[in-house]
C-alpha positions in Angstrom: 107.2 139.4 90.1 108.7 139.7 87.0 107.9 138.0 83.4 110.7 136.4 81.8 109.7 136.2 78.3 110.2 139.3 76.7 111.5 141.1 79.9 114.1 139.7 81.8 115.0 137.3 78.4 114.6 138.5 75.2 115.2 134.9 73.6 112.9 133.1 71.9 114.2 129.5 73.7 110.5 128.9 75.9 111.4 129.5 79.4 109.2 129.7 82.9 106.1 132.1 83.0 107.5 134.0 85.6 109.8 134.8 88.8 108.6 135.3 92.1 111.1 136.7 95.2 111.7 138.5 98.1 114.7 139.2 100.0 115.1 135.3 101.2 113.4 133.1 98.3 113.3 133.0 94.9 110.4 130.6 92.7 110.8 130.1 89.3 107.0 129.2 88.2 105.6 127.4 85.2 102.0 127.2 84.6 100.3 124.7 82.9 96.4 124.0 82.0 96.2 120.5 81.3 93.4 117.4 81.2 94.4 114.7 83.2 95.0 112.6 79.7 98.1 115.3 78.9 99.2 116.0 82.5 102.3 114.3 81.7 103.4 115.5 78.7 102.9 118.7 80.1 104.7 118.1 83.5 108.2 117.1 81.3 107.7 120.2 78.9 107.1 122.3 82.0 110.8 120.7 83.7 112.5 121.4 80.4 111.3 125.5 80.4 112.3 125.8 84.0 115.7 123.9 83.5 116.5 126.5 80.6 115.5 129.3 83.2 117.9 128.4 85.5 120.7 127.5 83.2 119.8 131.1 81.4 120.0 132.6 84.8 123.8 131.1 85.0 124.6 132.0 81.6 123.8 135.6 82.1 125.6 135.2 86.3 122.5 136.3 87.8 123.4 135.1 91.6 121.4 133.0 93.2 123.4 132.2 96.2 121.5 134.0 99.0 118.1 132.7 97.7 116.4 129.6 98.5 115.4 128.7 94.9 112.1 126.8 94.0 111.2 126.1 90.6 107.4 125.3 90.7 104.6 123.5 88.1 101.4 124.9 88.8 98.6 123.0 87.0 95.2 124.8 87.0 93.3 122.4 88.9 90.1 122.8 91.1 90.5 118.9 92.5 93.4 117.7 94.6 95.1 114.6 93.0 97.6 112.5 93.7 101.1 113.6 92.9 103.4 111.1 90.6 105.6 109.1 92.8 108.3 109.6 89.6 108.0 113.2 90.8 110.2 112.4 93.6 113.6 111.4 91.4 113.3 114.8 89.3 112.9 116.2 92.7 116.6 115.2 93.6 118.0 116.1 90.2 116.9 119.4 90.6 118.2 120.2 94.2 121.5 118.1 93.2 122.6 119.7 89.8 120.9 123.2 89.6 120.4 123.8 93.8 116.6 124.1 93.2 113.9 122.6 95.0 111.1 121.3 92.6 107.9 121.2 93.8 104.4 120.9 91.8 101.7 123.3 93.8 99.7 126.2 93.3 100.3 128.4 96.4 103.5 129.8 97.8 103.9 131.1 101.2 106.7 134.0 101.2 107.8 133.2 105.2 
């Protein structure tokens, strides 16, 4: 694991919490605490720090092409919920511009 503010980036732009990887993936993860009422607000803010992660992960040619990339939103929640059907469309921009799968959990699995 390895924390990007302040380690890997020394910016002050407000990137991803931290990265995640072995020799096959790569996750890019976001955490968020957030009541139901801001869940949204914080969901965008979340896609905004990982899309300036990845595009600072470009900028700087770390490679990414033998990695499976994920960029993740984990919310602190003790209750499943239903996830956003809008979810689905950022979904596609992400694997279609930056190559990155976007998903919104709170477990990875390192296969």
């Amino acid at each position: 694991m390895v924390k990007t503010d302040n380690c890997l980036f020394t910016d002050d732009t407000k990137k991803c919490d931290c990265i995640l990887f072995d020799d096959k993936q790569l996750f890019l993860a976001e955490l968020k605490e957030a009541t139901k009422s801001k869940r949204r607000e914080c969901r965008v803010e979340a896609r905004k720090q990982l899309i300036v992660t990845i595009n600072l992960m470009s900028s700087k040619r770390i490679n990414r092409e033998n990695y499976k990339t994920f960029a993740l939103i984990c919310f602190k929640s003790r209750e499943p919920r239903i996830i956003d059907t809008r979810v689905n469309s950022y979904r596609a921009i992400f694997l279609e511009k930056y190559q990155v799968h976007l998903e919104e959990k709170n477990v990875i699995s390192f296969d």
